[in-house]
N, C-alpha and C positions, 0 to 999 in steps of 0.2 A: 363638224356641224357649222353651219349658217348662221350670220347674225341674226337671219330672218327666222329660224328654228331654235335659238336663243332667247328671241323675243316671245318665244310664247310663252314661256317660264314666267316674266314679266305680266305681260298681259293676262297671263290664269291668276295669279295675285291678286290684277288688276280687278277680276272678276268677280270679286268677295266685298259687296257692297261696302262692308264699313271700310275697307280699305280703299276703296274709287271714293267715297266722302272724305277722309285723310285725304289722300292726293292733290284731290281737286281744291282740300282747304289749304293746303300747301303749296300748292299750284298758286294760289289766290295770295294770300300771307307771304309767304314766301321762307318763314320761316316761324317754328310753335313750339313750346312747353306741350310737355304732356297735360298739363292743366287746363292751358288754353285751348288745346283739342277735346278734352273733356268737357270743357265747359261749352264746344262748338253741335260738337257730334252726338253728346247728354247718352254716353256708355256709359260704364263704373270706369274707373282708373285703371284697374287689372287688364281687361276687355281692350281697351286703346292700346294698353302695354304692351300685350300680345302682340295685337295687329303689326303697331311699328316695328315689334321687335320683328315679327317672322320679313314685314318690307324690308328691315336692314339687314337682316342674314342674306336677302335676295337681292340686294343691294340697289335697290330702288330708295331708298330713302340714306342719308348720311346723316350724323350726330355731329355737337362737338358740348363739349362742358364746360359752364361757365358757371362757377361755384359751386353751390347744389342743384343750380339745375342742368337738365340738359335739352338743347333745341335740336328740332329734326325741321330736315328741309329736304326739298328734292336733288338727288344725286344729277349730276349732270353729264357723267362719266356711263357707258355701258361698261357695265360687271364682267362682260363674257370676249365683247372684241377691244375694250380699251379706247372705243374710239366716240363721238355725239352717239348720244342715248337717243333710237329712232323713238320712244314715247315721250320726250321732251320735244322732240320736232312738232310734234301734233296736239292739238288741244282737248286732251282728255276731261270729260265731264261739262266742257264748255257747249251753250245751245246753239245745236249746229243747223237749225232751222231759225237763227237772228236775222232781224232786216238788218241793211248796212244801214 
């Protein structure tokens, strides 16, 4: 398989609204508590929980633990070739009708 047939796996993710809000709030932040995406996105905490959890099985999103909490940020690594993530190349969720 293709990174380019790899990538839809990513991008069908992508396509589950509160996950394209995650992203984008990630994309933005650069880096969130599941609280602070809760308090962003105004799901229940279970509901966000999910979401991250199934983008980090997909490996769009990476953790790391720092006491009890833990931040999710966007992976910058593709899952499937190892190599630049082609949905960090492009600016997902950003207004792609902006004046300059």
């Amino acid at each position: 398989m293709t990174q380019e047939n790899f990538c839809t796996v990513c991008f069908k993710s992508l396509g589950v609204p509160t996950r394209m809000e995650i992203y984008t709030y990630l994309q933005d932040k650069g880096e969130a508590t599941v609280g602070d995406i809760v308090s962003k996105i105004k799901l229940t905490q279970p509901t966000i929980s999910y979401h991250l959890g199934e983008m980090k099985d997909e490996a769009i999103l990476k953790s790391r633990r720092e006491g009890k909490e833990v931040y999710y940020s966007i992976s910058t690594i593709c899952p499937h070739s190892h190599g630049e993530c082609l949905i960090k190349k492009i600016s997902l969720g950003k207004d792609l009708h902006a004046k300059d």
